[in-house]
N, C-alpha and C positions, 0 to 999 in steps of 0.2 A: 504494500500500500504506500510505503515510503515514497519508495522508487515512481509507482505509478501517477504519487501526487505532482513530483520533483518535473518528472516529464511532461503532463499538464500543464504547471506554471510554465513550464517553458516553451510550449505550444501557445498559450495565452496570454502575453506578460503582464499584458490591460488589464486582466482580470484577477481580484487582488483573493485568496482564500485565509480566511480566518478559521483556527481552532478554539475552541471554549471547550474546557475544562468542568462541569458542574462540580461533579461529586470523586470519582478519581483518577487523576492523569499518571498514573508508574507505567515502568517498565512498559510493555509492548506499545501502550496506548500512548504512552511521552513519545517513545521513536516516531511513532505515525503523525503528533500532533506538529513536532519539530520541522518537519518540511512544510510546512505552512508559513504564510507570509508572517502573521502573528497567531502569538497565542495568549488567548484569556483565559482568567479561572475564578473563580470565589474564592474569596479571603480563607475561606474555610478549606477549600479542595485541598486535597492531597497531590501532590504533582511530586515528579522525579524519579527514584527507584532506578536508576541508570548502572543496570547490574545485570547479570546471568546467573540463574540457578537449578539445580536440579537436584530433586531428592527423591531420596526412597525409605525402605527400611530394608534391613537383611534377618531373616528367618533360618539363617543356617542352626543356630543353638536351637531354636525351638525346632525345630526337625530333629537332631540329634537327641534331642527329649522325648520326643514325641515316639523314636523310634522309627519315623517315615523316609521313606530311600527315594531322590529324586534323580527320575530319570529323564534325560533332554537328549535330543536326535539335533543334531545337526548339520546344515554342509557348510562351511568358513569355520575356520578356528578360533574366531571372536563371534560367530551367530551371538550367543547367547549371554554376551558378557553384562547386561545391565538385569539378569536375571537375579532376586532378593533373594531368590533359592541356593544358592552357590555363595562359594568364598569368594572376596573379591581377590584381585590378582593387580598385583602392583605395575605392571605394566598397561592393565587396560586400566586403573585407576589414573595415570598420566597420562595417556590417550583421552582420557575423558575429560580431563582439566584441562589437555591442549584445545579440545574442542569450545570448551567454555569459554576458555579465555582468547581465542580467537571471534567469536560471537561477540564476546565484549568488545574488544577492538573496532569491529565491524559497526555496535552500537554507540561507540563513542564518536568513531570519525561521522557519523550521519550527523550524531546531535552536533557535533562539531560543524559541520558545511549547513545546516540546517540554521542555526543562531546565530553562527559569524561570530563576529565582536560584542554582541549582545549579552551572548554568556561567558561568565565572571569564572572562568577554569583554574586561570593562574592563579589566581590570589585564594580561590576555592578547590583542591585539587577531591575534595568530600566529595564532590556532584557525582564523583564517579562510581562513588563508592558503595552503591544501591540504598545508599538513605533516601527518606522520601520529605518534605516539606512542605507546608502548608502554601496554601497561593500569596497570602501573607509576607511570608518565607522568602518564598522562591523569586518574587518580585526582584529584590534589592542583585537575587544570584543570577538574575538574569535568565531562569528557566523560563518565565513568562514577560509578556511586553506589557499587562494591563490587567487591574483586575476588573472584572465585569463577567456578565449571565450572556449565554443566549439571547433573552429579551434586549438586554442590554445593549451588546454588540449588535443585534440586528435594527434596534429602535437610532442608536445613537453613532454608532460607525457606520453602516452603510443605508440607513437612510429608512429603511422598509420597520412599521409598525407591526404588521402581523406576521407569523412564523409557519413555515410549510412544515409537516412532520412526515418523513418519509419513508416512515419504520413501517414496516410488512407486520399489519394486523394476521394475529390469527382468526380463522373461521370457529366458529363455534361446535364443529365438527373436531379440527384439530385439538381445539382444546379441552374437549371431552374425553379425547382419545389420551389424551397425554393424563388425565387424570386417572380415566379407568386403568390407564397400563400402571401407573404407580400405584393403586389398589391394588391390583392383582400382587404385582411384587409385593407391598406389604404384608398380603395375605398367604404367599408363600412361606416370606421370610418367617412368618410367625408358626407356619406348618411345621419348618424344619426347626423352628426353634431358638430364633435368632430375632435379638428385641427391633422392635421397628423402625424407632427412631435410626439407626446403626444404621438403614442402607438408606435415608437422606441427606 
């Protein structure tokens, strides 16, 4: 979405696109907001998270407890390495950190070419550091250009009083459907014996 905003403006350059921020701009949602001409938030929003992560859990003890023997088929010699079932293996734990941290790189140089001089890096090397800050905050670090709403930006930056909403309603087919199907799951989970709450 980055990339596809970045080529837009540049197909367009008259036409100016604004991000706003409501409730919270981290991590994926900051990268996509940063190719935008600006960005607005509420004093209150969350913005930033300018970080890579991934987690898991690992289950190898409790299997060894449990007594259960796992067994995995694979074809590559790494197929299976981000499996919680297995030990980890210090080689594919470095492969995995290289991956990270090349993602980060990737997310920093965009916010980087995205902000320009706007954001406050040098003097703030934190931004990078997946902390996240209030619109508030962020202001002063230069993550955003302004604070203000939706309303706001559309009333007083570009001119327009009322607001399009372009978000794909559900039918009320759909959305009966999606309820009946987490009934059912419920009523399984409670079959097999497993408290309900646990699979929302």
């Amino acid at each position: 979405m980055y990339d596809e905003i970045r080529r837009l403006r540049g197909l367009h350059p008259d036409i100016k696109l604004y991000a706003v921020i409501s409730d919270l701009g981290a991590s994926g949602a900051y990268y996509i907001a940063s190719a935008a001409d600006q960005i607005y938030a509420d004093k209150a929003s969350l913005v930033g998270s300018i970080g890579v992560t991934a987690a898991g859990y690992g289950f190898v003890g409790t299997m060894e407890k449990l007594g259960v023997e796992r067994r995995v088929y694979t074809s590559g010699e790494h197929k299976a390495f981000l499996d919680p079932f297995q030990p980890q293996k210090a080689d594919e734990t470095q492969f995995w950190q290289g991956v990270l941290d090349t993602t980060h790189r990737q997310f920093i140089a965009s916010v980087k070419q995205g902000r320009g001089d706007r954001l406050k890096d040098k003097d703030h090397p934190e931004l990078f550091s997946g902390l996240v800050w209030t619109g508030e905050q962020a202001l002063p670090l230069g993550l955003i250009d302004a604070l203000g709403s939706a309303s706001s930006v559309a009333r007083d930056v570009i001119g327009e009083k009322e607001l399009v909403d372009f978000t794909v309603e559900e039918s009320p087919f759909d959305r009966f459907s999606k309820k009946l199907g987490a009934s059912v799951a419920e009523k399984l989970a409670l079959y097999m014996g497993f408290q309900g709450p646990t699979l929302r």
